[in-house]
Backbone as CSV, one residue per row, in Angstrom:
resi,resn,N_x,N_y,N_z,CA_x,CA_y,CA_z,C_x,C_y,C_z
1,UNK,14.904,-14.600,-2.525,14.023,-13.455,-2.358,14.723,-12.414,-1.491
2,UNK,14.604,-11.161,-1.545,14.771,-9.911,-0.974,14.882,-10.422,0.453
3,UNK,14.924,-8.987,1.134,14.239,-9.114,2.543,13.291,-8.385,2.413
4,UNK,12.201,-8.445,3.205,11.621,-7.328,3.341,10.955,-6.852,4.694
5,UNK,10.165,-5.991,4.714,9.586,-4.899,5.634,8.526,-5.186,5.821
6,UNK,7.577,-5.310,6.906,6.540,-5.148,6.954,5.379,-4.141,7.468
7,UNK,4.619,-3.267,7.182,4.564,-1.858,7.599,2.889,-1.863,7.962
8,UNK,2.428,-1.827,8.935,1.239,-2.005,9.684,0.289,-0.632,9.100
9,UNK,-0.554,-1.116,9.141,-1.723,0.126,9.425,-2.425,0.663,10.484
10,UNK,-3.145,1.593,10.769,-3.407,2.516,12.095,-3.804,1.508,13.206
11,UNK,-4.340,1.121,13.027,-5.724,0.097,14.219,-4.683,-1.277,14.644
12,UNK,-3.790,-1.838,13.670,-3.389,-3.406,13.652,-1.818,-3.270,13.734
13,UNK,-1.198,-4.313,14.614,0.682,-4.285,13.870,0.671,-5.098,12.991
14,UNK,1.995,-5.138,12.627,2.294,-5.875,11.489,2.044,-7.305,11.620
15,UNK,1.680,-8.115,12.527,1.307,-9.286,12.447,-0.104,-9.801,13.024
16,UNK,-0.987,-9.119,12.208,-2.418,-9.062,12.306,-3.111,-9.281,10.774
17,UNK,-3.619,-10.057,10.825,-4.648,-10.333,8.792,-3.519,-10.690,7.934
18,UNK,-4.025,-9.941,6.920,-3.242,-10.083,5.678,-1.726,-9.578,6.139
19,UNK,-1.294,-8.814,6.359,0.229,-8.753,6.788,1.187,-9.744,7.225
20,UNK,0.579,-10.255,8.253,0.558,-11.670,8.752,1.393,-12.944,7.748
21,UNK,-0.337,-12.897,6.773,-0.104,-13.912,5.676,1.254,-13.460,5.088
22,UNK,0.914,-12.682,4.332,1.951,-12.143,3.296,3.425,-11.958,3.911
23,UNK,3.546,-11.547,5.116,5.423,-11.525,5.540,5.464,-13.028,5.949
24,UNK,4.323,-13.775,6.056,4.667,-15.129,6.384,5.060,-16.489,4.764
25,UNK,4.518,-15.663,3.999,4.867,-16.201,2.689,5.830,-15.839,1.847
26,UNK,6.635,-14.540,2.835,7.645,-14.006,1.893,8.680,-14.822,2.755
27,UNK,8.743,-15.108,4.438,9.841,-15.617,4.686,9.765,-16.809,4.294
28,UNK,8.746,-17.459,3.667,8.732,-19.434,3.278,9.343,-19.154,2.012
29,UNK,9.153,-17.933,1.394,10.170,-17.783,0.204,11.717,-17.494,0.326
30,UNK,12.348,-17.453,1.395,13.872,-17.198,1.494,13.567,-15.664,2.447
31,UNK,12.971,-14.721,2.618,13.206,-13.397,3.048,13.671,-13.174,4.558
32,UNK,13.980,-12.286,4.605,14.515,-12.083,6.266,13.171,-10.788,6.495
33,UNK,12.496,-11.066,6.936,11.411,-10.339,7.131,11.357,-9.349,8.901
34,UNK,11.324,-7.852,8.536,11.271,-7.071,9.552,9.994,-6.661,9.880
35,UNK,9.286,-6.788,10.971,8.048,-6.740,11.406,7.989,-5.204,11.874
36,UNK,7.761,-4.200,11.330,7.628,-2.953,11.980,6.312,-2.713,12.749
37,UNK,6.910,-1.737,13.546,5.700,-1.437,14.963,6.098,0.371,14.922
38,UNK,4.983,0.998,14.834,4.774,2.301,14.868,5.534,3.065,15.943
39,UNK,7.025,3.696,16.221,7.184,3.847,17.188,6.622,5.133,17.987
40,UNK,5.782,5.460,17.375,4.749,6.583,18.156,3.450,7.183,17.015
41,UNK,2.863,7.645,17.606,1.574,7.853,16.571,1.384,8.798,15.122
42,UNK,0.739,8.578,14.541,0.716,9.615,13.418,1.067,11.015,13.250
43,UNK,1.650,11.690,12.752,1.278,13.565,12.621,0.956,13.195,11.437
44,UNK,0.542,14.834,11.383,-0.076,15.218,10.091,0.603,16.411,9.315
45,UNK,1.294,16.415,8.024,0.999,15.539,7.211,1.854,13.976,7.453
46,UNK,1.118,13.209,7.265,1.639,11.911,7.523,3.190,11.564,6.215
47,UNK,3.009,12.191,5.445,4.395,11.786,4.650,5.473,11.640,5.324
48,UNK,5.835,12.987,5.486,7.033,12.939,6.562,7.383,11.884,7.698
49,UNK,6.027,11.975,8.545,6.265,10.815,9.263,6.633,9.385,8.611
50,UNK,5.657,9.234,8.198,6.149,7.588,7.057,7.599,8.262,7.029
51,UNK,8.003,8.661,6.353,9.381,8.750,5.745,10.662,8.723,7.155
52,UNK,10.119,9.330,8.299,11.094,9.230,9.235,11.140,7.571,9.639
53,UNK,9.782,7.033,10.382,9.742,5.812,10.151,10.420,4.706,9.526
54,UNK,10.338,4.423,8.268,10.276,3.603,7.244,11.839,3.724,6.573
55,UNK,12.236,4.812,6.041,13.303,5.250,5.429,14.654,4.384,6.201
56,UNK,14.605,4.412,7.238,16.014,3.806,8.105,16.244,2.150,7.740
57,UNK,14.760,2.125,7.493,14.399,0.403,7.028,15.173,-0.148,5.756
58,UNK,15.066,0.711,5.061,15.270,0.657,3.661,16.804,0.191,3.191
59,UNK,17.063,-0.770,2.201,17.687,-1.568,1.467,17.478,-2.123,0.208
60,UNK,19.073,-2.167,-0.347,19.030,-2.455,-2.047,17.556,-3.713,-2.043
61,UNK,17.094,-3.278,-3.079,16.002,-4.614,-3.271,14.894,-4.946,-2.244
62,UNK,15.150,-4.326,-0.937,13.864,-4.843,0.048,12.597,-4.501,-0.371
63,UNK,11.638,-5.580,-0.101,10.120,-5.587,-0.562,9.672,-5.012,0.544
64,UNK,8.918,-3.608,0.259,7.992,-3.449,0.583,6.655,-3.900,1.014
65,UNK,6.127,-4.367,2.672,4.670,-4.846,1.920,3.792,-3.131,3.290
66,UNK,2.804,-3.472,2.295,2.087,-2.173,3.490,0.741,-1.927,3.407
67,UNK,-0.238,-1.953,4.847,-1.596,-1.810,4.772,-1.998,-0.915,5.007
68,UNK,-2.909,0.074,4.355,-3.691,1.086,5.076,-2.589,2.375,4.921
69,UNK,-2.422,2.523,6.317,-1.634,3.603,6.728,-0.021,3.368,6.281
70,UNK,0.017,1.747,6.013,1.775,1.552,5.792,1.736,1.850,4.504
71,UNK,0.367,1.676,3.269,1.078,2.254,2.178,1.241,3.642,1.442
72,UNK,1.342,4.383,2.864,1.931,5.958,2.525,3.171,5.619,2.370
73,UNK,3.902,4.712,2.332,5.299,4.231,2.303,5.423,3.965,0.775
74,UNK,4.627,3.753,0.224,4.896,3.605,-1.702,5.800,4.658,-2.642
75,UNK,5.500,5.823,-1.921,6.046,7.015,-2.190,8.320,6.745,-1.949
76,UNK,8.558,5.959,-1.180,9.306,5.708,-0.737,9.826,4.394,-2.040
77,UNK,9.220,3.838,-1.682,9.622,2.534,-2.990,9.796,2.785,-3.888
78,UNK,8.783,3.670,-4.624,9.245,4.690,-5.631,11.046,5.176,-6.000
79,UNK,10.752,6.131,-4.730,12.048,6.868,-4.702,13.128,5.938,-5.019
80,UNK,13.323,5.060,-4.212,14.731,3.917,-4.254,14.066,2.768,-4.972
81,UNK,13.579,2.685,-5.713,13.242,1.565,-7.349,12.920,0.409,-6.530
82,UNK,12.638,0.745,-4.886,12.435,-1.075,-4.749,10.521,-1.762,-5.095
83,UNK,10.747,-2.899,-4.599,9.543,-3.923,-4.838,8.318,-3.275,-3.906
């Protein structure tokens, strides 16, 4: 499996609920899993931000996972064909 990212939403980090589960079932699958933490708060429009964020993260094939606010980051997966 990939590695992948894990990308929090407003209220929770990445290792809170379902995020939790899911980067915890991607590393029982082989992944090297990166736990991201917001390094400062939202602007608006939030694209950009996601994109300053998130973008540095990014690698051939890395899975995406993202709640809420992390999946303004889809736009991004898009761009570079990943999961």
């Amino acid at each position: 499996m990939a590695d992948a990212v894990v990308i929090p939403g407003g209220a929770f980090g990445p290792g809170a609920g379902l995020l939790l589960y899911a980067g915890t079932v991607a590393e029982r699958l082989g992944a090297t899993v990166h736990w991201h933490w917001w390094s400062r708060p939202p602007t608006s429009p939030v694209g950009p931000w996601i994109t300053a964020e998130i973008e540095p993260l990014l690698g051939p094939g890395r899975l995406l996972i993202g709640k809420s606010l992390g999946t303004n980051a889809a736009h991004l997966a898009a761009d570079h064909d990943l999961p």
